[in-house]
C-alpha positions in Angstrom: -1.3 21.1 24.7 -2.7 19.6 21.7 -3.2 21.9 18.2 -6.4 21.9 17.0 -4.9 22.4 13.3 -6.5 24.6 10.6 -8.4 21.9 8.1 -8.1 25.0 5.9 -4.4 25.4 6.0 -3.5 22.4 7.2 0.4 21.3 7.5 3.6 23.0 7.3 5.9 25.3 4.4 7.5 22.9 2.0 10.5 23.6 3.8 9.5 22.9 7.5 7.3 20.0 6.5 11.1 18.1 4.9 11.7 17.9 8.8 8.6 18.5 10.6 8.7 14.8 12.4 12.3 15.2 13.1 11.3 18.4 15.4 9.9 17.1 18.2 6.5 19.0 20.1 6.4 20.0 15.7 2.5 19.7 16.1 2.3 22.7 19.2 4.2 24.7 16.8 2.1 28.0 16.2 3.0 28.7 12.7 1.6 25.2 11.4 -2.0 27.0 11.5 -0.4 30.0 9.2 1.0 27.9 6.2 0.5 29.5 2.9 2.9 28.7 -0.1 3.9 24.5 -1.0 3.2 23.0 2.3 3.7 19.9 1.4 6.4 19.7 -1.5 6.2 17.3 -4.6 5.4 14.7 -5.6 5.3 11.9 -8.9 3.5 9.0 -10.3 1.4 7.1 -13.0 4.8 6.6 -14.8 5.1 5.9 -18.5 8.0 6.0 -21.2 7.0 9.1 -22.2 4.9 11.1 -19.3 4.9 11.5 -16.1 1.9 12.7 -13.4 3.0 15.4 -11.3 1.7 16.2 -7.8 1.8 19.5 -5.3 -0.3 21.6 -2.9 -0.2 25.3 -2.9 -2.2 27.5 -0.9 -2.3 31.3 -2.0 -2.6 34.1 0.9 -6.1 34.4 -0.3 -6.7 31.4 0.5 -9.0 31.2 -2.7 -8.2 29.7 -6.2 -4.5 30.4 -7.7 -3.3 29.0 -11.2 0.1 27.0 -11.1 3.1 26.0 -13.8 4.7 22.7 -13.9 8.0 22.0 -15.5 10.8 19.2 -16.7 13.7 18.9 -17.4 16.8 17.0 -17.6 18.6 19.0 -15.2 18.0 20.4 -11.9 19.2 24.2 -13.1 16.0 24.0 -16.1 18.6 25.1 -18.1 16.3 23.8 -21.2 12.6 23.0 -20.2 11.2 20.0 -21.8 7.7 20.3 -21.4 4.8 22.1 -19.2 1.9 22.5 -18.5 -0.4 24.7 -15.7 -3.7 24.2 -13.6 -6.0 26.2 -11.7 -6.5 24.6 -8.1 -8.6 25.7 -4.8 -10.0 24.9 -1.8 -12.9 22.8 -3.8 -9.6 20.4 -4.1 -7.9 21.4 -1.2 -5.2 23.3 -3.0 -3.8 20.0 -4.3 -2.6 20.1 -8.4 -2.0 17.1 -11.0 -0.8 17.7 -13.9 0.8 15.1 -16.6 3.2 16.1 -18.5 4.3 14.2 -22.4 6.6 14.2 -24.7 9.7 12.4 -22.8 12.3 10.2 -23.3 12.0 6.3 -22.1 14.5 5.0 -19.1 15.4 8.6 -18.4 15.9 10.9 -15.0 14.1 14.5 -15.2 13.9 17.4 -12.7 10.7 19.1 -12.1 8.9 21.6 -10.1 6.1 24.2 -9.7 5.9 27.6 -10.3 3.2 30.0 -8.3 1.5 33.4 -9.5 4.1 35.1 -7.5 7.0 33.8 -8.3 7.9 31.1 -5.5 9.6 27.9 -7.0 8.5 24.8 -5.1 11.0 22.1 -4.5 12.8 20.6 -7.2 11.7 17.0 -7.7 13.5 14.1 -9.0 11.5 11.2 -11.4 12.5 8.6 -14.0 10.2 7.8 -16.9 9.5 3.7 -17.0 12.2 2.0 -20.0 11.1 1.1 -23.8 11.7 -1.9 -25.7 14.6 -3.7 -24.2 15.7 -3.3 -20.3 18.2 -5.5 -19.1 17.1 -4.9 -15.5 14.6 -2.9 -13.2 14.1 -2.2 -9.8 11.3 -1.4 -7.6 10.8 -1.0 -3.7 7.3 -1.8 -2.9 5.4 -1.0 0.5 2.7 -1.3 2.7 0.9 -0.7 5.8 2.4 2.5 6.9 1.3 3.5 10.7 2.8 6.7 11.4 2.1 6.2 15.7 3.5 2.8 16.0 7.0 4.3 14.6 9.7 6.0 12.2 9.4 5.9 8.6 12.7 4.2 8.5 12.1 1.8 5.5 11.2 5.1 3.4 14.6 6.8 4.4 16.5 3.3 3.6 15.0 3.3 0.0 15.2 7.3 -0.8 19.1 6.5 -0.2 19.4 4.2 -2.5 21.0 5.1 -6.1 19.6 2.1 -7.4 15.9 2.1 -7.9 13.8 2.7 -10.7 10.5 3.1 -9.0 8.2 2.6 -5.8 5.3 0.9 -5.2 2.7 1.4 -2.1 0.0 -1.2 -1.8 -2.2 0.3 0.2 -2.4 1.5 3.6 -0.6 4.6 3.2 -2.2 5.5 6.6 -4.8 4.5 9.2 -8.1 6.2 10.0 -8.3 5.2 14.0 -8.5 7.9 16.4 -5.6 8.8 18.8 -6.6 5.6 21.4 -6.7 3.3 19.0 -3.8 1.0 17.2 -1.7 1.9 19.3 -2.3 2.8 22.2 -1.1 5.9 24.0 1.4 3.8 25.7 2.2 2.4 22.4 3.0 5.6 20.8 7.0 6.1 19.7 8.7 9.7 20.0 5.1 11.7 20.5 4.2 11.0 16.5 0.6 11.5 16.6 -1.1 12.6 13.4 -4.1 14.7 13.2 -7.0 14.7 13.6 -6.9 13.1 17.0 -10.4 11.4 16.3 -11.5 8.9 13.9 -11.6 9.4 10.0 -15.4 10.5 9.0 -15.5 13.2 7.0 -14.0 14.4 4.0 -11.8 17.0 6.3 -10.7 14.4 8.0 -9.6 12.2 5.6 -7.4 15.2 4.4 -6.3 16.1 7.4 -5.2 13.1 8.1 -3.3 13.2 4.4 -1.5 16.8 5.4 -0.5 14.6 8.9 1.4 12.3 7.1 2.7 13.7 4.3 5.1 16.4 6.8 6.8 13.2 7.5 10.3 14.0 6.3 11.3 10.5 5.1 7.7 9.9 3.0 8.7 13.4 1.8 11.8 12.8 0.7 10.8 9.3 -0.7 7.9 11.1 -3.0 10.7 14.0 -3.3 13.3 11.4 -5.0 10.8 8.8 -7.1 8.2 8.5 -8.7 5.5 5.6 -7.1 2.8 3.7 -8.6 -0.3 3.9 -5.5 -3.4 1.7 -4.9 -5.8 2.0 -1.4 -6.2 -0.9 0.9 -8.6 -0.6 3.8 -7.1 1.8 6.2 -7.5 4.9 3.6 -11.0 4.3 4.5 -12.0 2.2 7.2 -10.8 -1.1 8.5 -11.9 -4.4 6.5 -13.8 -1.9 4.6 -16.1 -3.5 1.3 -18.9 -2.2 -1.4 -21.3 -1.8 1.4 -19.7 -1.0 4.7 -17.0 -1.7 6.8 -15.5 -3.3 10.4 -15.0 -0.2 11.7 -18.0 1.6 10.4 -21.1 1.9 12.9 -23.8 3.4 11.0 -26.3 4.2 13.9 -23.2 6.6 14.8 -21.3 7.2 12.0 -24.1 7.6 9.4 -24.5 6.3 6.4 -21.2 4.6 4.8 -21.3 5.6 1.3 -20.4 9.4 2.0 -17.6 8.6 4.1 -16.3 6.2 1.0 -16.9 9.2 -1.2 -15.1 11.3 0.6 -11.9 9.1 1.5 -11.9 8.0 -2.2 -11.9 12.0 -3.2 -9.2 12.8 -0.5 -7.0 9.9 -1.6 -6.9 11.5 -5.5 -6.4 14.6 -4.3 -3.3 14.0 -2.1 -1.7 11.1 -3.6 0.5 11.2 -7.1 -2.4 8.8 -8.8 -5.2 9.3 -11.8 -8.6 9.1 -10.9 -8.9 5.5 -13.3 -9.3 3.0 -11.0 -7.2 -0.1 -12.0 -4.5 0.4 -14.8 -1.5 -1.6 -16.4 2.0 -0.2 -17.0 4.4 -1.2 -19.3 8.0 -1.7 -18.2 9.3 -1.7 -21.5 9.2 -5.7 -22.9 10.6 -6.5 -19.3 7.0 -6.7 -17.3 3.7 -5.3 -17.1 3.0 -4.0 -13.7 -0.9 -3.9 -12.9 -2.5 -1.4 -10.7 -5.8 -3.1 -9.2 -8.9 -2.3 -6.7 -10.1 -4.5 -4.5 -11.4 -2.8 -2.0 -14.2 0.1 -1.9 -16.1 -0.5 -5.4 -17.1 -4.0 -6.3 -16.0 -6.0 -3.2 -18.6 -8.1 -1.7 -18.4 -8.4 2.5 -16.0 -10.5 4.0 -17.3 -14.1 5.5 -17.5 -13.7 9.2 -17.1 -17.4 10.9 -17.3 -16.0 14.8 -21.4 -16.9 14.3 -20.6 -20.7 13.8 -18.5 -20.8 16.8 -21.9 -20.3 18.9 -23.9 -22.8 17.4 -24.5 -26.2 19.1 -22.0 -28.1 16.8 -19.2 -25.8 15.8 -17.5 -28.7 13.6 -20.4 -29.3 12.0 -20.8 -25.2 11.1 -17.4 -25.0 10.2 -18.0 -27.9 7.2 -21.5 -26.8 6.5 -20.2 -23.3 5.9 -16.6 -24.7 3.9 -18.7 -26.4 1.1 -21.7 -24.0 0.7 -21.3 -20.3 1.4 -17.4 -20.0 1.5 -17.7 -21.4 -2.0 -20.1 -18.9 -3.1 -19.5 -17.6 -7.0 -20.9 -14.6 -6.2 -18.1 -13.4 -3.9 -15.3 -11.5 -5.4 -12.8 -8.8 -4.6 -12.8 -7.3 -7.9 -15.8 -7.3 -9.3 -16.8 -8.9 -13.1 -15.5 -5.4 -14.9 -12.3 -5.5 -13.1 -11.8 -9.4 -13.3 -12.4 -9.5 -17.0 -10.2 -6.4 -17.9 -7.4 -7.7 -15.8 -8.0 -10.8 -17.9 -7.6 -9.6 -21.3 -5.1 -6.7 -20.1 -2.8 -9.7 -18.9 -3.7 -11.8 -22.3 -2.4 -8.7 -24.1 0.6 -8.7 -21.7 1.9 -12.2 -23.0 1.2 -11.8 -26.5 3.2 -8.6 -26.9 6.0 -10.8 -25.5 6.0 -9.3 -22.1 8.5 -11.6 -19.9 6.3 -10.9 -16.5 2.9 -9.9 -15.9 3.0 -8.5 -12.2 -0.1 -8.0 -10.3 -0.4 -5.8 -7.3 -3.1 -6.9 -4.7 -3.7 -5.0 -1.4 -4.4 -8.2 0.4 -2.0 -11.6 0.3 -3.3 -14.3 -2.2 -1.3 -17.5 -1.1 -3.6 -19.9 0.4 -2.4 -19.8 4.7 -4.0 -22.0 7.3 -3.3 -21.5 11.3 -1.2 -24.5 12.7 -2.4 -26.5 15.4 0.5 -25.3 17.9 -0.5 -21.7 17.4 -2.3 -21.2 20.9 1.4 -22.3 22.5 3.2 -18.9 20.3 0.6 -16.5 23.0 2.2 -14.0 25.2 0.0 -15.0 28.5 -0.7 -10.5 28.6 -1.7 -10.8 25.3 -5.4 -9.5 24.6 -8.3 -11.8 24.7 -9.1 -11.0 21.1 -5.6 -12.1 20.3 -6.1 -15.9 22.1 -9.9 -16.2 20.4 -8.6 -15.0 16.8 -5.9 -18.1 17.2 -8.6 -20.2 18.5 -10.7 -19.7 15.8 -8.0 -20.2 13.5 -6.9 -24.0 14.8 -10.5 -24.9 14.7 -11.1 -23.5 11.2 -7.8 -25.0 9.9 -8.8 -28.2 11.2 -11.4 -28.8 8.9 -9.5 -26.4 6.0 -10.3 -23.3 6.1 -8.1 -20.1 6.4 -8.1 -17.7 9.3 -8.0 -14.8 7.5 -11.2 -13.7 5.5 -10.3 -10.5 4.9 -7.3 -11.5 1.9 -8.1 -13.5 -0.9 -8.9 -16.7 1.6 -12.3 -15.4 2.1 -13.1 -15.6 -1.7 -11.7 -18.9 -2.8 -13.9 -19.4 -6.3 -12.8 -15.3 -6.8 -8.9 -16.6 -6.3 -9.4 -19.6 -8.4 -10.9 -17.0 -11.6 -8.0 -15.2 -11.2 -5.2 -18.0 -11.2 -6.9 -20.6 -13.8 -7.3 -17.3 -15.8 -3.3 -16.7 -15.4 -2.6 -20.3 -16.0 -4.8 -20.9 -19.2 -2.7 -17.6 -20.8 0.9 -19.0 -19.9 1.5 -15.6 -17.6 4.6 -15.4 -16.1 2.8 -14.3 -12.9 4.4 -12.7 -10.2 1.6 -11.6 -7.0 3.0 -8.5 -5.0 0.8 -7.8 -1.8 0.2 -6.0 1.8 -2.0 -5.6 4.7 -0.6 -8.6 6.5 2.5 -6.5 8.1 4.5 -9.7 7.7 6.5 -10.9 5.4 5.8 -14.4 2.9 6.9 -16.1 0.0 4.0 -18.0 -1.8 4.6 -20.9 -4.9 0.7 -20.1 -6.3 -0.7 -23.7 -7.2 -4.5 -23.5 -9.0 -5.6 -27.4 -9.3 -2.7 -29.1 -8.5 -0.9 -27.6 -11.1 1.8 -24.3 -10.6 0.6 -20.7 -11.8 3.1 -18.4 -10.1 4.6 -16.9 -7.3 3.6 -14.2 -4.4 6.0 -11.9 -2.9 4.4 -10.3 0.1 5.6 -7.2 2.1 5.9 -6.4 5.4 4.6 -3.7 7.1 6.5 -0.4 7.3 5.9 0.5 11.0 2.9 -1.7 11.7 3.0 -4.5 14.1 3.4 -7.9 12.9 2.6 -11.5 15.1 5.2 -10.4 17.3 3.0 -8.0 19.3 1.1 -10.6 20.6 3.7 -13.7 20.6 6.2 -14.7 23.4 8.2 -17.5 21.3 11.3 -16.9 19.3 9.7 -15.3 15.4 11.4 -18.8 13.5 9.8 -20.8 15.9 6.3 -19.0 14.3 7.6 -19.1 11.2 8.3 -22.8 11.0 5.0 -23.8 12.1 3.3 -21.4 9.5 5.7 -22.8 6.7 5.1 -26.8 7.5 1.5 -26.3 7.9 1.2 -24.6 4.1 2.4 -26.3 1.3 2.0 -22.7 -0.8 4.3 -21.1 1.7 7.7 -21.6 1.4 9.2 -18.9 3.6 7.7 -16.1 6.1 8.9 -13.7 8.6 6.8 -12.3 11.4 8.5 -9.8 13.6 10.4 -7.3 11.2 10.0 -4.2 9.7 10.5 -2.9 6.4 9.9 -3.2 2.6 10.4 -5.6 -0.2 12.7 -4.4 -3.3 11.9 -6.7 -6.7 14.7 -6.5 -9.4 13.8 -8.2 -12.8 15.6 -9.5 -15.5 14.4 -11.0 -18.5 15.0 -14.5 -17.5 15.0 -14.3 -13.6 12.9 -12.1 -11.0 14.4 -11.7 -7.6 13.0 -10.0 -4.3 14.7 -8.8 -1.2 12.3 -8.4 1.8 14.9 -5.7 3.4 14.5 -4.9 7.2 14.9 -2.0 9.0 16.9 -2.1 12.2 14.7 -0.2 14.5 11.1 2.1 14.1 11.5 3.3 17.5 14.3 5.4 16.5 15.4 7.5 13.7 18.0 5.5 11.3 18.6 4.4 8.1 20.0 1.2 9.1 18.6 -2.0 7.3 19.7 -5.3 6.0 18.3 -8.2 3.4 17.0 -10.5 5.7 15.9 -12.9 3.1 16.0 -13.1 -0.7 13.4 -15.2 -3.2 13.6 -15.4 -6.7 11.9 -17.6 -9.4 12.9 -18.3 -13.4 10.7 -17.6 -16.2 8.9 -19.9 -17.3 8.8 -22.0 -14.0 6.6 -20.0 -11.8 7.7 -21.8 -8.6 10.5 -20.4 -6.3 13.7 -21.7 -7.4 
């Protein structure tokens, strides 16, 4: 039997939702419908040297609007509170609070937690204010592409283990908006982990729904529990390959009109997630690095190139060139929009005059320029899907004449890509690329006219599926052809699982693309399956 779960409610006591996917049938249980009190525990982000945004959701008996406390403090006993603050939340916000808290110390652990009307203490979170001035080192695990059906969250246990981290990142795709017969399918589903709603994301109840679903995973939980984590959207928090205008898996004539369902998957995604509402933002890690939050998905992006047309035209060679030096080159096209493009600019400008050793720059899709090799079609599993065979296809025959198969990253926006980099270049960044969305893993030396302008560390998926799902050769025999058929790419992985961790230094940055063991079963189990790291001032791999 399958819950039709209260949108009102929604998910799980604070204490129930720590371990509600570790329970298994959790979603039949009868008392999810009840929940009243923190369902969904705590939460931090939009770090600084001296604040810190903290997140809960607390929903009163009444079920109406209820006035909450926050407080820090350097211990978990709150033997001396160091700051507080209160807000006033509802069911106009789904019972989710924010509040930011000042007046702390830089480089420093704190305790927090919420207080209710009545008493009740929610969980007592743990968070780390960003350093000031000089940092010898910092350490961040960054992830992506999080689909809660297709696995465990093993990659978020692995890093809320660690004692060594300073911070997390999540690039986007924090979850996805298919229905329940859709990536994966019900054969493909590990250990019954099915969030709800069982249909596809529409409406603003859905979209929190969907939120409440994933957050009473015990491992994101304990993740959000333990650090603090700096969040940006990719396309799954709304729809798939999702732009300004529309998206691949919107269908007005019967899903309406798109811009509501943006508006409400934007106002789900503040509410649930430890974020400001300001859509791009840069953070200082003392004179270490400045880490920049950007959008490139829902507000300025123009649609993505679509090359499946040309393949029906008399001449598909002939469409293939007549499309690579006219429309793909278009000026016009950009991820980020002018607003975003020129404050990134001058934010990054600032970056390396205050002496900043790195500017980092998180993107939801990769950057590195990728082309499909002409031995791709021999990689197929012969039970593969036809739209796996015609997407490889269309790759070999775009690459051909040098074009990218993807369209969706920053390959479908090449005079967008080339702003960016000559923009890097001309201000002597130190620039490091951190990405998603592809659910592999790859190394990038960034070259903008010949000349270098710094390096892209790509993540692999937390559960999703990467080339493997679809490929019957050995993964190096994959990641060989990729590699000698892309002078940018100097190393990739397409068949693991897990998340990148970046330590920097002043003088070297280093990143560890760490793999799980297993998402089919629980574990904490992981290794470094391959380490990249570059010298300042270089900005190619060493």
């Amino acid at each position: 039997m399958k819950l039709a779960l209260d949108r009102r409610s929604l998910l799980l006591t604070g204490t129930l939702g720590l371990g509600a996917f570790a329970i298994p049938g959790f979603a039949q249980a009868s008392a999810i419908n009840a929940a009243r009190g923190f369902t969904h525990s705590v939460a931090s982000g939009e770090p600084a040297s001296d604040s810190m945004l903290l997140w809960t959701r607390y929903v009163p008996t009444s079920g109406g609007a209820v006035e909450l406390r926050a407080e820090i403090a350097e211990t978990p006993d709150f033997a001396h509170v160091i700051a507080g603050g209160a807000q006033i939340t509802g069911p106009w916000r789904d019972f989710t609070a924010k509040i930011t808290l000042a007046g702390l110390q830089p480089g420093r652990i704190y305790h927090y937690r919420f207080i209710a009307p009545d008493g009740t203490i929610s969980p007592v979170g743990r968070t780390r204010t960003l350093p000031e001035g000089d940092a010898p080192r910092f350490r961040a695990a960054i992830f992506s592409c999080s689909n809660m059906s297709f696995g465990y969250f093993n990659a978020y246990a692995h890093a809320a283990a660690r004692d060594d981290l300073d911070l997390t990142v999540h690039l986007g795709d924090y979850f996805y908006e298919y229905d329940s017969g859709h990536y994966p399918a019900p054969e493909e589903v590990v250990g019954g982990r099915r969030p709800e709603p069982a249909s596809e994301l529409i409406h603003l109840a859905d979209y929190r729904l969907r939120y409440a679903s994933y957050r009473a995973d015990r491992d994101l939980q304990k993740l959000h529990l333990l650090q603090p984590m700096i969040v940006q959207w990719d396309d799954h928090e709304s729809s798939n390959d999702s732009w300004e205008g529309g998206a691949q898996n919107h269908q007005p004539d019967s899903e309406g009109d798109w811009n509501p369902r943006r508006a409400a998957a934007i106002q789900a995604y503040r509410e649930w997630m430890p974020v400001s509402d300001e859509p791009w933002k840069a953070y200082d890690i003392g004179t270490l690095a400045t880490l920049f939050r950007t959008e490139t998905r829902l507000l300025a992006r123009t649609e993505q190139p679509d090359i499946a047309p040309l393949f029906k035209q008399a001449d598909p060679t002939a469409a293939l060139k007549a499309f690579r030096d006219g429309a793909w080159m278009d000026p016009g096209a950009t991820m980020m929009g002018s607003q975003q493009e020129n404050w990134l600019a001058h934010a990054m400008r600032s970056s390396v005059r205050a002496g900043q050793r790195w500017q980092i720059v998180g993107f939801g899709t990769i950057l590195g320029q990728t082309v499909m090799p002409a031995t791709a079609l021999d990689w197929l599993d012969p039970k593969a899907a036809p739209r796996a065979k015609n997407y490889l296809l269309a790759g070999v025959a775009a690459a051909k004449v040098g074009l990218p198969f993807n369209y969706d990253n920053w390959g479908g926006y090449p005079a967008a890509r080339a702003r960016f980099l000559r923009s890097s270049q001309a201000i002597g960044a130190n620039l490091i690329a951190i990405s998603g969305d592809s659910h592999n893993g790859w190394a990038y030396d960034l070259a903008q006219d010949g000349k270098p302008a710094g390096v892209e560390f790509a993540g692999h998926s937390v559960t999703s599926p990467g080339y493997e799902s679809s490929a019957r050769v050995d993964p190096r025999t994959v990641a060989a052809a990729l590699v000698a058929a892309n002078p940018e790419l100097k190393w990739c992985d397409t068949s693991r699982r897990g998340y990148m961790a970046m330590t920097l230094t002043p003088d070297r940055a280093t990143c560890d693309w760490v793999m799980v063991d297993s998402v089919t079963v629980p574990g904490t189990g992981a290794r470094v399956g391959h380490s990249a790291d570059v010298a300042r001032g270089r900005n190619v791999m060493a």
